[in-house]
C-alpha angles and dihedrals in degrees: 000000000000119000110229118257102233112235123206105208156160121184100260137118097270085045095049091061090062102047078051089061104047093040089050086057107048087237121161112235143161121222116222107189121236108192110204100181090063089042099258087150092069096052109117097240082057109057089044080071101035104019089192095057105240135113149250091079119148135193121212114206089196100040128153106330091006094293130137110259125185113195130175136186106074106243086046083056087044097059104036091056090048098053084044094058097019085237129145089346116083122235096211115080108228087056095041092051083051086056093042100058092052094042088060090037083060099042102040092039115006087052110043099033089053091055100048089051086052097048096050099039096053118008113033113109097236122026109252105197091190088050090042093053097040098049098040086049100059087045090059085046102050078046101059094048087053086047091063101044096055088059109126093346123093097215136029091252110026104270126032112284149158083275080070102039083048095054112033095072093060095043099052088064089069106130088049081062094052095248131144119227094197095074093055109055096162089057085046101057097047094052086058088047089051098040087055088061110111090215087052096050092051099044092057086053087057111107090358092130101050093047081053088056085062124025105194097190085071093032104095084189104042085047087051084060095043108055101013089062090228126162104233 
């Protein structure tokens, strides 16, 4: 029997890509909860595993030559489960190099940019116009590249992939972004075709009840840890 990969998580977008994935492949896993809000990704075992304190970090019991393997930042997760189970990462180079470029389009712009949108729209102690537009700009501008893209085509890279499962959790926060769908109908229509997958639907359940246990966006500790970067 396979032994469970061990998944360090917290129900975000960045940790969501990771439950996708497992749940895509059929992988057996454990979730080991890393509460960000109370400062769990500054505890010592932890950063053995993720040294920049930050989740989504997995250990593979059965890793590459049978060997335990503990691996953090989540495209580097990504890839490494798809070349173990030759699943949603193509195998051939010319496609792979097709999902990589999107993978790292998600991770070095789609990500951050989000976040930042996010941050400053909703959680930031004082309202910054010149942060908010820039921010939400960039957004509306990362959308509407991934708008094109998806034109006559189902999925970011052809076929479904870990470019898509990257990038749908933070684009389904849109409106918390302050972006209008409306104007994307391309995006649109391919969150509607991920959010029908039965893998999807089960991965964002995963940990719902425990993020429900603590909501951050009212916590005014749990937000000084946070985004203050403080060990508790």
């Amino acid at each position: 029997m396979q032994k469970p990969i061990q998944l360090y998580y917290w129900p975000t977008p960045n940790g969501y890509k990771i439950s996708i994935m497992l749940e895509e492949c059929k992988l057996p896993y454990e979730v080991n909860y890393i509460n960000i809000g109370r400062g769990d990704q500054f505890d010592p075992d932890f950063l053995k595993i993720a040294p920049n304190n930050r989740m989504p970090a997995i250990v593979d019991p059965e890793g590459p030559g049978g060997r335990k393997l503990s691996l953090f930042e989540s495209g580097a997760i990504l890839q490494y489960l798809g070349r173990k189970t030759g699943k949603f990462y193509p195998d051939k180079e010319r496609n792979r190099t097709e999902v990589d470029q999107w993978l790292h389009w998600q991770m070095g712009g789609v990500g951050p940019m989000a976040g930042q949108a996010h941050h400053f729209r909703n959680y930031a102690p004082k309202k910054i116009p010149y942060a908010i537009d820039r921010y939400t700009d960039e957004v509306n501008r990362l959308y509407g590249v991934l708008n094109g893209q998806l034109k006559g085509r189902k999925y970011l890279a052809g076929s479904y992939s870990i470019a898509d499962m990257a990038t749908f959790p933070w684009a389904r926060l849109y409106k918390n972004q302050g972006q209008n769908l409306r104007k994307f109908p391309h995006m649109s229509a391919w969150l509607k075709r991920i959010e029908a997958r039965p893998a999807v639907k089960r991965a964002l359940l995963v940990g719902k009840e425990e993020r429900a246990k603590h909501n951050i966006a009212t916590d005014k500790k749990a937000q000084s840890v946070l985004f203050g970067q403080r060990a508790r």
